[in-house]
C-alpha positions as CSV (number, residue, x, y, z in Angstrom):
1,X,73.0,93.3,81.7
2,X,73.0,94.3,85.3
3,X,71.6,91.8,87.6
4,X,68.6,93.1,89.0
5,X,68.9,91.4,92.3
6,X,72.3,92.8,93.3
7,X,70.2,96.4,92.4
8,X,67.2,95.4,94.7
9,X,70.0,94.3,97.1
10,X,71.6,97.0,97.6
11,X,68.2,99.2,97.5
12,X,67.4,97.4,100.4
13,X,70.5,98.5,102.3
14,X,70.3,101.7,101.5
15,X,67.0,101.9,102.7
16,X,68.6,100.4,106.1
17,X,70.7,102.9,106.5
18,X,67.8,105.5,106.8
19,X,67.4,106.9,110.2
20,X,64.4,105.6,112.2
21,X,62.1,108.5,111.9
22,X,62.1,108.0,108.5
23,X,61.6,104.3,108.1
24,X,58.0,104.7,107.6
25,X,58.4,105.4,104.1
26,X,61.0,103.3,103.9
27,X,59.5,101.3,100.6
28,X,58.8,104.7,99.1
29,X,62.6,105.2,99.8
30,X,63.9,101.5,98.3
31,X,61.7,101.9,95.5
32,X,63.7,105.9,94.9
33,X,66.7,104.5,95.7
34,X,66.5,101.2,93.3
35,X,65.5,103.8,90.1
36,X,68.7,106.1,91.1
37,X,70.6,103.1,91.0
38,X,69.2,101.5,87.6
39,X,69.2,105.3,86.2
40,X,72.9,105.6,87.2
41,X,73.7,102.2,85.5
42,X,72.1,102.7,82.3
43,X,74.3,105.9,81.6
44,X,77.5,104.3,81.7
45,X,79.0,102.4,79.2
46,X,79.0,98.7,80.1
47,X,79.2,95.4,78.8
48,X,78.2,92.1,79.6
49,X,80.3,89.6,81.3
50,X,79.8,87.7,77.6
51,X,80.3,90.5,75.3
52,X,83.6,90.9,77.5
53,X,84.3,87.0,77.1
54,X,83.9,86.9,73.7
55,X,86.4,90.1,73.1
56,X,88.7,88.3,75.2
57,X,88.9,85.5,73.5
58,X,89.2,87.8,69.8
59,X,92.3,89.4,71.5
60,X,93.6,86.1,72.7
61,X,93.2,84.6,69.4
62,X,94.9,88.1,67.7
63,X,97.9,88.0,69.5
64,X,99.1,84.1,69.4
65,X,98.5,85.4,65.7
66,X,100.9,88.3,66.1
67,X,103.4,85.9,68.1
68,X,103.6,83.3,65.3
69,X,104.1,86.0,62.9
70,X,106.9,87.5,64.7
71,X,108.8,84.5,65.0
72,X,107.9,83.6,60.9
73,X,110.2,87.1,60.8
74,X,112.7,86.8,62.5
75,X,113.2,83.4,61.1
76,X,113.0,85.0,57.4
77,X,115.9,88.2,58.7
78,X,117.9,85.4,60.6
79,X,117.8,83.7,56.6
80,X,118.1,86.8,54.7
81,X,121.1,87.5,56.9
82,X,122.9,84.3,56.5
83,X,122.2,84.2,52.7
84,X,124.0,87.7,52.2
85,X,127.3,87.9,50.9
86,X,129.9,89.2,52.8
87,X,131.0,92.7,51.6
């Protein structure tokens, strides 16, 4: 989940960045600018730093799997080739 402080953070600079005739509504304009920002978030497709961790660590585990299986055949053609007979 998005941290909600980083979202009121940068709400807040935003805000700043109105020009000072404007300021006086300048919650009304945090508050505008915080929903457009959580709005915008929700629609893309992200994932948690955990969720990411956790496929990481599948992926991780997947391919030491596919590296010891790759050297189990070489190991078996390096055999199959040293067992044929020569033609």
């Amino acid at each position: 989940m998005i941290d909600l402080n980083h979202i009121d953070d940068l709400a807040r600079r935003l805000s700043d960045l109105v020009p000072p005739g404007l300021r006086d509504s300048r919650e009304e304009l945090q508050a505008t600018f915080k929903s457009a920002l959580q709005a915008g978030l929700a629609k893309l497709d992200l994932v948690t730093r955990e969720e990411f961790e956790v496929q990481r660590a599948v992926l991780l585990r997947t391919r030491e799997k596919l590296e010891a299986l790759e050297h189990v055949v070489t190991t078996l053609e390096l055999r199959q080739s040293q067992t044929k007979p020569n033609d």
